[in-house]
N, C-alpha and C positions, 0 to 999 in steps of 0.2 A: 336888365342885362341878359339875362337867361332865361328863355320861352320857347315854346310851339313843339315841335318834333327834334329831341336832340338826341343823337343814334348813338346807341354803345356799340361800339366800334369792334367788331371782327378782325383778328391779326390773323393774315394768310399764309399759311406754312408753305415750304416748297423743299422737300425732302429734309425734313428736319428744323429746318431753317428760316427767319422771318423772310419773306417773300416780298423786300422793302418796293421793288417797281408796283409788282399788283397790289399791295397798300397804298402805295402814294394815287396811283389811279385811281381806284378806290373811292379814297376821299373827296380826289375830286369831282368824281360822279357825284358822288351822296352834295357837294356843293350845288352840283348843276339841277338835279331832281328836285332842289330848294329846302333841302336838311337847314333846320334853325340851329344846328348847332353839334359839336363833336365832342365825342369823349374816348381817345383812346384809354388804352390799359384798366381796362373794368373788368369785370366778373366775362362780360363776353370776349374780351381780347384776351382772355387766358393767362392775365395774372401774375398768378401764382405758380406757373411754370414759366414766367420770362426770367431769364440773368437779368440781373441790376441792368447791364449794359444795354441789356435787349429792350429791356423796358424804356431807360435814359433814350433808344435810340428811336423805338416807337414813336415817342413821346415829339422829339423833334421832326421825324417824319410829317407828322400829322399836321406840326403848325407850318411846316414847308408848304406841304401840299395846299392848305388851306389858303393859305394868302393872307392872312386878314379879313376874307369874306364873312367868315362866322367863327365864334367865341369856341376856342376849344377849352375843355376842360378837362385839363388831364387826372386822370386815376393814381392816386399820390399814397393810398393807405395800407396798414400794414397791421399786424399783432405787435409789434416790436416801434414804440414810439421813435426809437432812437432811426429806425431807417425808415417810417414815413416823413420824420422831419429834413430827411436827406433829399427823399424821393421830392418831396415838396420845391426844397430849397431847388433841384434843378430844373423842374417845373417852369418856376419864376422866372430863373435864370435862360431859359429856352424861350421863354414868350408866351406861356400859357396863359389864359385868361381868368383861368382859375383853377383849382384842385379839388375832386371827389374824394373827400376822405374817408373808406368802408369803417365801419365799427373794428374794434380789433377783435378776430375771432380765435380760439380755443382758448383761449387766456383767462374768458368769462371776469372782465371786469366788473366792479360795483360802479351805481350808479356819479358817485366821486369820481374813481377810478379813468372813467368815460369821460367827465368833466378837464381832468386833471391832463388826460388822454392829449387833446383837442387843446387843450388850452395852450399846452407845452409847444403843436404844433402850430397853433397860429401866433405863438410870440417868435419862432423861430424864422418864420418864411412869412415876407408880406407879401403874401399872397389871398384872393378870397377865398374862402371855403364853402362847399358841399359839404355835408354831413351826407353822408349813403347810411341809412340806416336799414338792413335787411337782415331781420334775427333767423330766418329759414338758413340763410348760410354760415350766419356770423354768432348764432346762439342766444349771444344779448342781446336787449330789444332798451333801446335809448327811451327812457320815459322824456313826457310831454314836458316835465319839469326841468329837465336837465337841458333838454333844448332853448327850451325859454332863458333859462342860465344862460347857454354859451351865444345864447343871439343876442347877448347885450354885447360882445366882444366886436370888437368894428369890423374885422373881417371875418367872421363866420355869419355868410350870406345868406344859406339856404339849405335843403335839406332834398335827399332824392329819399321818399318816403316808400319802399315794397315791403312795407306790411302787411298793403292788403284791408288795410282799417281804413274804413271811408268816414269811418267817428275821427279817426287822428286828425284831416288836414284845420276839422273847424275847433279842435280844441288848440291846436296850435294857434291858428287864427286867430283868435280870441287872447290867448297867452301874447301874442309876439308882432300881432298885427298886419299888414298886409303888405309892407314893404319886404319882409321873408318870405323867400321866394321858395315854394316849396311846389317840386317837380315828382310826378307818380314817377315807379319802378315795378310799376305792374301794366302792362300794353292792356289788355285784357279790359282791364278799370281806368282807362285813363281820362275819357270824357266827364265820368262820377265821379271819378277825382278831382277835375276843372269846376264842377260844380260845387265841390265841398270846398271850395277855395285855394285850387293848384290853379297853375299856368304851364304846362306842358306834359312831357312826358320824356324820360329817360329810358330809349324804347330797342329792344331785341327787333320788330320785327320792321324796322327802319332799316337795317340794314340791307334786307330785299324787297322791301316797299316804301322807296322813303318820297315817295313822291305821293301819294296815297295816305301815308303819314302825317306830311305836311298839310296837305290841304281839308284834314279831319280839322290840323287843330288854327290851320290856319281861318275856316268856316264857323267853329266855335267863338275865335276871337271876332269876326264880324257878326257875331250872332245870329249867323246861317243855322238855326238851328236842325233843318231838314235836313242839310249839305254831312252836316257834320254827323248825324247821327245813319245817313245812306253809307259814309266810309266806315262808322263804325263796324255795320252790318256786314260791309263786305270785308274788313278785316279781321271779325273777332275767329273765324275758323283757322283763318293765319295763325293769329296769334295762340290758338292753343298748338296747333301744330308745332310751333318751336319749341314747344317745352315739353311733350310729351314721351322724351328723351332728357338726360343733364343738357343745359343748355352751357357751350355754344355748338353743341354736334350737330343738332336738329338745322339750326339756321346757315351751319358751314356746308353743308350735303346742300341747302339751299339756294344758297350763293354760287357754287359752283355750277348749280345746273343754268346758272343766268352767265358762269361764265365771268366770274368774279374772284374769284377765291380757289384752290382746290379744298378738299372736305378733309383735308390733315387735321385734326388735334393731338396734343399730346398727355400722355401717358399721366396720370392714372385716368383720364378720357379717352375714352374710344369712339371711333366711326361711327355715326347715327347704322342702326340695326335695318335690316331691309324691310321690316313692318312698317316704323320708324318714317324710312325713305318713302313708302307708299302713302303715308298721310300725308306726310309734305308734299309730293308732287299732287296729291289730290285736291290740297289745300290752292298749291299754287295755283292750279288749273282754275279753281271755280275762283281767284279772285283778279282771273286774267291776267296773270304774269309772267304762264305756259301756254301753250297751245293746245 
């Protein structure tokens, strides 16, 4: 269901405000450039500063603009079980293809806790589940055990793994076997990811190369292995560029200079710095996406 280049999705601000036309366009590029797949409301569509409403509205945006062409996956997670099980249920109700559940962060659940988390939400919303498990943001780090646990549950599908451990995907592997679909969350590692037994990647720097993107992991699945390892080369300077900044500042300064997005985040995020701005554009340059 879920493979190749799937782009955590940028929400465009326009003096405060979601920027619903330059979204919905947006998407539709990222379809035409041949994006395997969408995720509004992640860690790069800023979250944690949408209203419920904004988010509920994102959320329908996306599967509008989309059509049916590729599986969105909406960003459904929360610290507070009680309002990802909400987020979820209208998820479903809108047409999502399935929900990125993140770890719940400040809360610092036990590994039960996580279990008991997850579990609450997929008996509530039938809907599939992502697990996003990313301890850099979210603090807790979902052991291999507890995954294996809730991948016995019928709808918890698969897992966006940014760890960063290229040991995780083949102990998962091994635990839960190959129908669990487990997608990197680090652009950086995503080919060593495919090797340790992923199928994609849930990728920041899709959003202004998703055509580039695509055809890294679209070459891997043909086992072009030359093809796929020349985009790697030309993208990994990209990809540290987005992050060398909080991300999503780095990739919004980026967007906009393509003429996508303006570089608005909000608050406690600020503007990519003009250093910042200088590696991006230099990054952009050398992977031909500037002039």
């Amino acid at each position: 269901m879920l493979y190749g280049s799937i782009v955590a999705l940028l929400t465009p601000f326009k003096n405060g405000k979601v920027d619903e036309a330059a979204f919905q366009s947006f998407v539709e590029w990222q379809v035409a450039q041949g994006t395997h797949g969408l995720v509004p409301c992640g860690t790069t569509g800023e979250s944690p500063t949408l209203s419920h409403e904004e988010h509920n509205r994102v959320v329908e945006l996306c599967i509008e603009a989309a059509g049916g062409k590729v599986p969105v996956v909406a960003g459904t997670g929360s610290n507070s079980t009680e309002e990802a099980i909400s987020l979820t249920q209208h998820a479903k109700k809108a047409g999502a293809t399935a929900a990125l559940v993140v770890t719940p962060y400040y809360n610092k659940p036990t590994q039960e806790g996580l279990y008991q988390h997850f579990k609450a939400i997929h008996d509530a919303a039938d809907l599939p589940i992502v697990i996003y498990n990313i301890p850099g943001r979210s603090v807790v780090d979902m052991s291999v055990a507890t995954m294996a646990r809730l991948a016995k549950l019928p709808n918890i599908i698969g897992v966006k793994d940014a760890t960063a451990d290229l040991a995780r995907p083949v102990r998962l592997l091994q635990e839960v076997g190959p129908d669990f679909i487990q997608l990197s969350g680090e652009d950086a590692t995503a080919l060593a990811f495919n090797a340790q037994g992923g199928v994609g990647c849930i990728s920041v720097t899709a959003n202004i190369a998703p055509a580039q993107c695509a055809a890294m992991q679209d070459a891997w699945r043909k086992g072009d292995l030359a093809t796929a390892y020349t985009y790697r080369d030309l993208l990994t300077p990209l990809h540290d560029s987005m992050f060398v900044e909080t991300s999503p500042a780095p990739v919004k300064y980026a967007a906009s200079l393509l003429g996508k997005s303006s570089d608005e985040v909000r608050l406690p995020l600020v503007a990519a710095s003009e250093s910042t701005r200088t590696t991006v554009r230099d990054a952009m340059k050398k992977a031909g996406l500037l002039s």
